[in-house]
N, CA and C of each residue as an Amber inpcrd file, in Angstrom:
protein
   300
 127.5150000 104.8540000 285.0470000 127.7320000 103.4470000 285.3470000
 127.3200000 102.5750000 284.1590000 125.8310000 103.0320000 283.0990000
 125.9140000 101.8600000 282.4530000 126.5150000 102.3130000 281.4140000
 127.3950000 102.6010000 280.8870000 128.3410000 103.2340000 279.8570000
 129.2490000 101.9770000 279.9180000 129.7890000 101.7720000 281.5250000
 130.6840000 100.6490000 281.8160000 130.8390000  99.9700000 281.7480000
 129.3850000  99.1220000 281.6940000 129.4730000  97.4560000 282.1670000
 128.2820000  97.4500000 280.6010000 128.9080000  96.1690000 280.2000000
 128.0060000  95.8980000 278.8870000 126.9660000  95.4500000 278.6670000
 126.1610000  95.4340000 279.9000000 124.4730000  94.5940000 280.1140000
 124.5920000  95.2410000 281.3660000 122.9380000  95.5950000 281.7370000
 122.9450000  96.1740000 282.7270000 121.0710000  96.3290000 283.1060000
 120.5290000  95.1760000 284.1870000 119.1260000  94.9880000 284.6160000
 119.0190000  95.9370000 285.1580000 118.1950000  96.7240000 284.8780000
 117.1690000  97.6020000 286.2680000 115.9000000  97.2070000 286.1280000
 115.7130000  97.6320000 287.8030000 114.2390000  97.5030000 288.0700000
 114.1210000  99.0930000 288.8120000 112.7560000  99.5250000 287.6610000
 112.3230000 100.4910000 288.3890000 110.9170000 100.5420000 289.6660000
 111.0650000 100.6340000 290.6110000 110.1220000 100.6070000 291.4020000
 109.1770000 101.6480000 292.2080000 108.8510000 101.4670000 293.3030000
 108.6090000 102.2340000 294.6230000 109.6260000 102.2950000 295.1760000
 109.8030000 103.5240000 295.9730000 110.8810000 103.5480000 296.3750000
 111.2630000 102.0990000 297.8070000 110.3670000 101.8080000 298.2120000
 110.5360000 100.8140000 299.1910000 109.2140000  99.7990000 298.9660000
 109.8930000  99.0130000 297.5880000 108.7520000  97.9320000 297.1960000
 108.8640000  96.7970000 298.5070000 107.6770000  95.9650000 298.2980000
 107.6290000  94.6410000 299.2290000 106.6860000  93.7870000 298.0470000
 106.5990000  92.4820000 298.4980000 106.0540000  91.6770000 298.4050000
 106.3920000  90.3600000 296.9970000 105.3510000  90.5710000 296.2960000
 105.7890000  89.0560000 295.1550000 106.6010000  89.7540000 294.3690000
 106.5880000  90.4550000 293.8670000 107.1070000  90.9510000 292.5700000
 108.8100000  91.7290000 293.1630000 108.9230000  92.0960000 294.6920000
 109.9890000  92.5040000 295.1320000 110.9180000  91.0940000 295.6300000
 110.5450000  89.8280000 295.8270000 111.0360000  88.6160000 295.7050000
 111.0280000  88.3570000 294.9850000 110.5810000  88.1340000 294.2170000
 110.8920000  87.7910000 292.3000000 112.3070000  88.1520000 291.5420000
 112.4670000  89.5390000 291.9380000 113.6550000  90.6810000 291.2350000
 114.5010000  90.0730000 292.4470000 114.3830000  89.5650000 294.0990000
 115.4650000  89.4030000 294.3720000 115.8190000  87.8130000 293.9860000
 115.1950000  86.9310000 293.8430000 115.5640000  85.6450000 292.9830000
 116.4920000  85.7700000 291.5470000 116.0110000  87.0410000 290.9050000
 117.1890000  87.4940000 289.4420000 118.3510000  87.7710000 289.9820000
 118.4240000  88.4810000 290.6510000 119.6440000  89.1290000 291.4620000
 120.2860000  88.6350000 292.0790000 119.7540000  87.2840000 292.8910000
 120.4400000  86.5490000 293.1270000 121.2710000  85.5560000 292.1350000
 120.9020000  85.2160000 291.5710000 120.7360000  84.2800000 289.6520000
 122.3600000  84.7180000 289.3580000 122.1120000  86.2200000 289.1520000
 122.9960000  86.6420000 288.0080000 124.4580000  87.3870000 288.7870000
 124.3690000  87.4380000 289.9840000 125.0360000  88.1520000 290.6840000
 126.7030000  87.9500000 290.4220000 126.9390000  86.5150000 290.2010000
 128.3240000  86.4650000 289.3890000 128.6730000  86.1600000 288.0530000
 127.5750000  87.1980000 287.5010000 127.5800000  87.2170000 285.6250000
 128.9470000  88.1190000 285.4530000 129.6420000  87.8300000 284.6950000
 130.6740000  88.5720000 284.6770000 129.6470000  89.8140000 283.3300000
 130.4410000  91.0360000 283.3720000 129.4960000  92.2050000 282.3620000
 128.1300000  92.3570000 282.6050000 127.7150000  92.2610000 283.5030000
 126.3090000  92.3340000 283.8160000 126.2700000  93.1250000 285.3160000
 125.4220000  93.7490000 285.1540000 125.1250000  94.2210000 286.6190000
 123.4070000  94.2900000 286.3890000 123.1280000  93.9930000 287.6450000
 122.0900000  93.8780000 288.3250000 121.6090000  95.2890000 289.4120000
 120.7700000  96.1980000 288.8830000 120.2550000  96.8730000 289.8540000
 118.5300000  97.4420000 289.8370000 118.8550000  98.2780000 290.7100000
 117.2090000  98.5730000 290.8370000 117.3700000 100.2900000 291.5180000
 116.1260000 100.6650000 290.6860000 115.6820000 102.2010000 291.0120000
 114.3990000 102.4560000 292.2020000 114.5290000 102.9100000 293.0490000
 113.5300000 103.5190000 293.8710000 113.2760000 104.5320000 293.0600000
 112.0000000 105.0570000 293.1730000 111.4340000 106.3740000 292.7330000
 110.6230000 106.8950000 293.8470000 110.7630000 107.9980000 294.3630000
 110.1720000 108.3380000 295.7830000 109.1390000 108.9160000 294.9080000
 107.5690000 109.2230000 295.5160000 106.9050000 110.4270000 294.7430000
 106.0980000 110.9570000 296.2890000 107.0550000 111.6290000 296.8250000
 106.5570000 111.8970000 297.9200000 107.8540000 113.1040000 298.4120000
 108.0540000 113.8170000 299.6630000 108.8390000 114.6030000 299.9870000
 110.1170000 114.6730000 299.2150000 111.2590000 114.1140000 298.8320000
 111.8490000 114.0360000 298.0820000 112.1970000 114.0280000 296.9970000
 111.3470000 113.5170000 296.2770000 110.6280000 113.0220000 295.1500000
 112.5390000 112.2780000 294.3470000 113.0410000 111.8540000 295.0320000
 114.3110000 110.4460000 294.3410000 113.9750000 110.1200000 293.6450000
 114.8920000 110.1990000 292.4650000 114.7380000 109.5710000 291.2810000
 113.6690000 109.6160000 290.7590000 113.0330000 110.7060000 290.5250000
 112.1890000 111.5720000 289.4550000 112.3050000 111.5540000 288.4130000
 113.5830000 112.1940000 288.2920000 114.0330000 112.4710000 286.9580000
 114.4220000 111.2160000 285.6520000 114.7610000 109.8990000 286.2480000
 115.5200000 109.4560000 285.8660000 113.7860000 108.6330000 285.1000000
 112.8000000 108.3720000 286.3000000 111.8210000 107.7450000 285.6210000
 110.9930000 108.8010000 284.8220000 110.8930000 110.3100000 284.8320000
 110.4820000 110.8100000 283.8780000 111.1660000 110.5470000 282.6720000
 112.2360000 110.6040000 282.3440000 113.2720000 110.1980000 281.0690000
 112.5110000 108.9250000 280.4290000 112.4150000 108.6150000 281.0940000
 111.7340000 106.9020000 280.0710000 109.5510000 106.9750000 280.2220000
 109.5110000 108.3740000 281.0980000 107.5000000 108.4490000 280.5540000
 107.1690000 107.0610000 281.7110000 107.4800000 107.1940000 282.9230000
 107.2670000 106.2060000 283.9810000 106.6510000 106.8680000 285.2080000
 105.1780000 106.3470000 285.4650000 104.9060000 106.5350000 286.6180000
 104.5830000 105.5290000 287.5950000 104.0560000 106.0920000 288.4310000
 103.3950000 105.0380000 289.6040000 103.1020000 103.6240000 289.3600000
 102.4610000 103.8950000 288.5880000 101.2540000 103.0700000 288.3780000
 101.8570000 101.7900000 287.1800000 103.1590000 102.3890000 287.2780000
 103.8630000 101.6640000 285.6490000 104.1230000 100.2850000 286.5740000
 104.7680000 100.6880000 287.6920000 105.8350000 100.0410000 288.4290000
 105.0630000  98.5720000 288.7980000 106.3650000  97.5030000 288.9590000
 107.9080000  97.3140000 288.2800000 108.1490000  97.6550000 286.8260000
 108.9960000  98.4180000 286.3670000 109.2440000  98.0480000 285.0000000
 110.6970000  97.7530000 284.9670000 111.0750000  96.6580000 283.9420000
 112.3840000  96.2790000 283.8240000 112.8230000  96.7470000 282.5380000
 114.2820000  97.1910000 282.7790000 114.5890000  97.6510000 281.5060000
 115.9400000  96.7010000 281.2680000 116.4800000  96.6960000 280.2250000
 117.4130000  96.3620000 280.1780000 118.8710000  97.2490000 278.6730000
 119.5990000  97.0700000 279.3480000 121.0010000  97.9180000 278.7920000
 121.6110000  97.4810000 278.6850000 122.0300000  97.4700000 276.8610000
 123.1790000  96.8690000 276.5240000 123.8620000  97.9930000 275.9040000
 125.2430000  97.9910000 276.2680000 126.6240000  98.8180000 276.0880000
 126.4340000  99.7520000 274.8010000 125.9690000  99.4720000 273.8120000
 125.9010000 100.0670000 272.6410000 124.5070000 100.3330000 272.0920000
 123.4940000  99.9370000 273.1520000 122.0450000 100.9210000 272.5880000
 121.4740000 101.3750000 274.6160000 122.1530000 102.1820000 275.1130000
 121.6920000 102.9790000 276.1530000 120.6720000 103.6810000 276.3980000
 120.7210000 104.3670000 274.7890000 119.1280000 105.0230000 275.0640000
 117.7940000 104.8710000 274.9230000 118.0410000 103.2490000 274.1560000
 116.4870000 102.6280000 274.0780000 116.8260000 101.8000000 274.3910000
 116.6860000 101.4160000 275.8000000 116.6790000  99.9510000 276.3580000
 115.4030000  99.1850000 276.0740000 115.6680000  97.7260000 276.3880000
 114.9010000  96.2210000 276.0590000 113.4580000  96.3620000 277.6940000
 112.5140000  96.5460000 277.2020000 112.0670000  96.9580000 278.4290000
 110.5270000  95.1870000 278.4710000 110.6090000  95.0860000 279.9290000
 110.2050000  93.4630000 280.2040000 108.7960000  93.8350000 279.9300000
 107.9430000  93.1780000 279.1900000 106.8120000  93.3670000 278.5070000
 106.0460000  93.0940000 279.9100000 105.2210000  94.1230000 279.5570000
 104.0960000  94.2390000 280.5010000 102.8300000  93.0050000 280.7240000
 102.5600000  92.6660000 279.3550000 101.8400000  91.6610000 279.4470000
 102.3690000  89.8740000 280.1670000 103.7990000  89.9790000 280.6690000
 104.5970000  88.6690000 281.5950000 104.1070000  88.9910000 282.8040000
 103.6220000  87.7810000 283.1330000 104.1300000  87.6440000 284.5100000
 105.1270000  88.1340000 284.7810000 104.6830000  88.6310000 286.2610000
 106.8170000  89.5310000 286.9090000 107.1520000  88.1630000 287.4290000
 107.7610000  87.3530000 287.1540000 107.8800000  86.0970000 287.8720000
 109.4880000  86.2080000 287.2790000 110.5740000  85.1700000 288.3160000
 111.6180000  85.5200000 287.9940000 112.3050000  84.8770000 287.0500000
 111.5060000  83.8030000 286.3910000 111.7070000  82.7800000 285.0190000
 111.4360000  83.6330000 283.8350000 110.3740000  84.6380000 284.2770000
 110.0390000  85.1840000 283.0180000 111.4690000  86.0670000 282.8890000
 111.3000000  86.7220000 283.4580000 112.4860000  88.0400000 283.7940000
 113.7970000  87.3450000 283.5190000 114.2010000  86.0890000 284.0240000
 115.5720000  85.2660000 283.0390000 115.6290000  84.8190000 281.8670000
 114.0480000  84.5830000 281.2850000 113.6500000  84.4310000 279.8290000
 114.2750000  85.5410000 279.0230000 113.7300000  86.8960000 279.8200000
 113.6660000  88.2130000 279.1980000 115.5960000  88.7530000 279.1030000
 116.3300000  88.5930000 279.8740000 117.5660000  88.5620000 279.9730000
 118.3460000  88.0930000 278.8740000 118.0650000  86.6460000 278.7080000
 119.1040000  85.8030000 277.3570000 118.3750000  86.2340000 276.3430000
C-alpha cells in the first residue's frame, strides 16, 4: 500500500489504544482525510496471544513502551521514514506541524 500513495501517516500503537493521545491521532485523521496522495493510518501491535503486527514494529526496533510513534512515508524514501520526535507533545497541532 505505501508504494501507492505518495505520503502516507502511521501511527504505531497498542493494539486497542484509548485516551489523549488516541484522540489526538483521531483529530489528524480527521484533518487530512480528504488530502488527495495522502493516506492516513494506524498500526495496532498486539503483544499478547497473537502477537499482530509484530513483525512490522520489529522492522523499525519498536516496542511497548515506544508507543505512539508516528512515522511518516513519502513515495520515494519508504525505508527510512520521517518519524514524530519524541520529545513533542502527541498533540494534534504538533503532529500537523510534523506533516507539512
Amino acid at each position: 500500500v505505501l508504494s501507492r500513495v505518495p505520503v502516507t501517516l502511521v501511527k504505531f500503537d497498542i493494539q486497542f489504544p484509548y485516551a489523549n493521545n488516541e484522540d489526538e491521532y483521531a483529530q489528524v485523521a480527521d484533518s487530512l482525510k480528504n488530502k488527495e496522495n495522502l493516506l492516513v493510518a494506524e498500526v495496532g501491535v498486539q503483544d499478547y496471544a497473537d502477537y499482530e503486527n509484530q513483525d512490522l514494529a520489529g522492522r523499525y526496533s519498536l516496542n511497548r513502551g515506544d508507543f505512539p510513534v508516528v512515522k511518516l512515508y513519502t513515495h520515494d524514501n519508504l525505508k527510512s521514514p520521517a518519524t514524530f520526535p519524541t520529545n513533542e507533545k502527541f498533540t494534534a497541532s504538533n503532529i500537523m506541524r510534523f506533516v507539512k
